[in-house]
N, C-alpha and C positions, 0 to 999 in steps of 0.2 A: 968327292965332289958333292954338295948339298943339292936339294931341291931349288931348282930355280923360279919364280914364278913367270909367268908370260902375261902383260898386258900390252895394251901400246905406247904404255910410256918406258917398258923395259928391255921390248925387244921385239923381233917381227920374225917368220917362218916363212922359207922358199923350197918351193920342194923342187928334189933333184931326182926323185924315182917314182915308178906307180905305187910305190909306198912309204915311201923315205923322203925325210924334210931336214932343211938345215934351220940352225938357229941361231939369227944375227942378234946378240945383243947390243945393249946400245953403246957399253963399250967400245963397241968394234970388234969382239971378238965370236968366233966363228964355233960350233959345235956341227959337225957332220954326220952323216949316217944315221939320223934320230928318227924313230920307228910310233905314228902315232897313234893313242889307245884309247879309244872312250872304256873308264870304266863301268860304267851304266849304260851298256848300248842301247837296251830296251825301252829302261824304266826314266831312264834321263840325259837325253841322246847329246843332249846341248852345252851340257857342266860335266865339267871331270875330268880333264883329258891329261894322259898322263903320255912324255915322250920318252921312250926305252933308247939306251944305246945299243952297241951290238952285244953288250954281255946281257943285255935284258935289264938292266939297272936303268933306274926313272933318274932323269938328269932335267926334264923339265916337266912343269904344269901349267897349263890353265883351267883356270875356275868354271868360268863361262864363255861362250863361244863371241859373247856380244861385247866383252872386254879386252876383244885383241883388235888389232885394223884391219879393215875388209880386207888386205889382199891376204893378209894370213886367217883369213878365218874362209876364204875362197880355198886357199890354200890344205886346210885340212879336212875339207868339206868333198872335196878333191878325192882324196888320197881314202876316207870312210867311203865313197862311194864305191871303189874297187874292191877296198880291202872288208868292208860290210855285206858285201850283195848279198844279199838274200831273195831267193827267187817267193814269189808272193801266189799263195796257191788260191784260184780262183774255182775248184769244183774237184770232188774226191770222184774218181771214175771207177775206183775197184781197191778193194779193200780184204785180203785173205789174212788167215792166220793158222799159220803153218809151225807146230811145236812149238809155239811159246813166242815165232818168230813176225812181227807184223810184215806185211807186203803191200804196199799201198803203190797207187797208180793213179798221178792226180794230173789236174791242168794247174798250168803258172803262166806268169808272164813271161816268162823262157821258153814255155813249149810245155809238152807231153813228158812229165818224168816218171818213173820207176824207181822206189827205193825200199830198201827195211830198216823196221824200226825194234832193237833188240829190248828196251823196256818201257814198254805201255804209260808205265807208271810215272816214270821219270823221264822222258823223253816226249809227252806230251804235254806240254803247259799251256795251260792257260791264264794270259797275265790277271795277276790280282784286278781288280774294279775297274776293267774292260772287258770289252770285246774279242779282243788278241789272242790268237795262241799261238803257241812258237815250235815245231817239230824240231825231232833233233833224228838223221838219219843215221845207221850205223855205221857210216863213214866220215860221222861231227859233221858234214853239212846241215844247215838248218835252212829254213822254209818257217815261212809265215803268212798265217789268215790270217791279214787285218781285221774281217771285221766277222764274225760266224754267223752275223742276223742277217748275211750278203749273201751266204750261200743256198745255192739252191737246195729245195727241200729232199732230196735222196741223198745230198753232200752232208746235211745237216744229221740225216737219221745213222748215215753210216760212221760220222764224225762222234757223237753222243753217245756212240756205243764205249767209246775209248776215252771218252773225258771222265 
């Protein structure tokens, strides 16, 4: 099966699960089970969206989010806000490093978490020509500063240390 494209004049998406969308084309014909992906979640949240089946094989695209009709662009807007969360960390509370291994202990908009971070290196980013940086925990949960000129200055000196 080919890449399909999705706009509103080829087809429209309803979603059936907190992550799964169907794909009404204008056919009439029905795709089920489709799994949706930004692949630029970061860097371009808007364009890109690729729909996996269940073997993981892309069976549809859209381009941009503003070229399909608002109920399918409600629709996947939707379904990234479950499957995106990312808790958003608002001040570093404690910060240890234990053999190689980081232990950070921060505030979010979730609450008070606890996690580590097995490489400093690669696991802390800070996005190119922003503000942003994006933690990656040793369990692939990620967290994210939006903006590091927001945090308070003891968050900022312990945060500097690892960028």
């Amino acid at each position: 099966m080919a890449r399909y494209y999705i706009d509103k004049y080829t087809g429209h998406l309803e979603r059936t699960d907190l992550y799964l969308v169907r794909l009404v084309k204008k056919d009439g014909s029905v795709i089920e089970d489709l799994e949706p992906r930004k692949l630029f979640p970061f860097s371009n949240s808007e364009m890109y969206i690729t729909l996996l089946d269940k073997n993981e094989k892309e069976v549809g695209f859209v381009r941009k989010l503003d070229e399909i009709d608002e109920e399918s662009r409600k629709v996947l807007l939707d379904c990234f806000k479950e499957y995106y969360m990312i808790p958003k960390i608002s001040r570093l509370l404690e910060c240890e490093d234990k053999f190689g291994v980081l232990k950070w202990t921060v505030d979010t908009d979730r609450g008070e978490i606890t996690f580590q971070i097995r490489n400093r290196h690669s696991d802390i980013k800070k996005l190119y020509g922003t503000n942003r940086v994006i933690v990656r925990d040793s369990n692939d949960n990620r967290y994210e500063i939006p903006d590091v000129t927001a945090l308070d200055s003891r968050s900022n000196h312990l945060l500097y240390s690892y960028l």
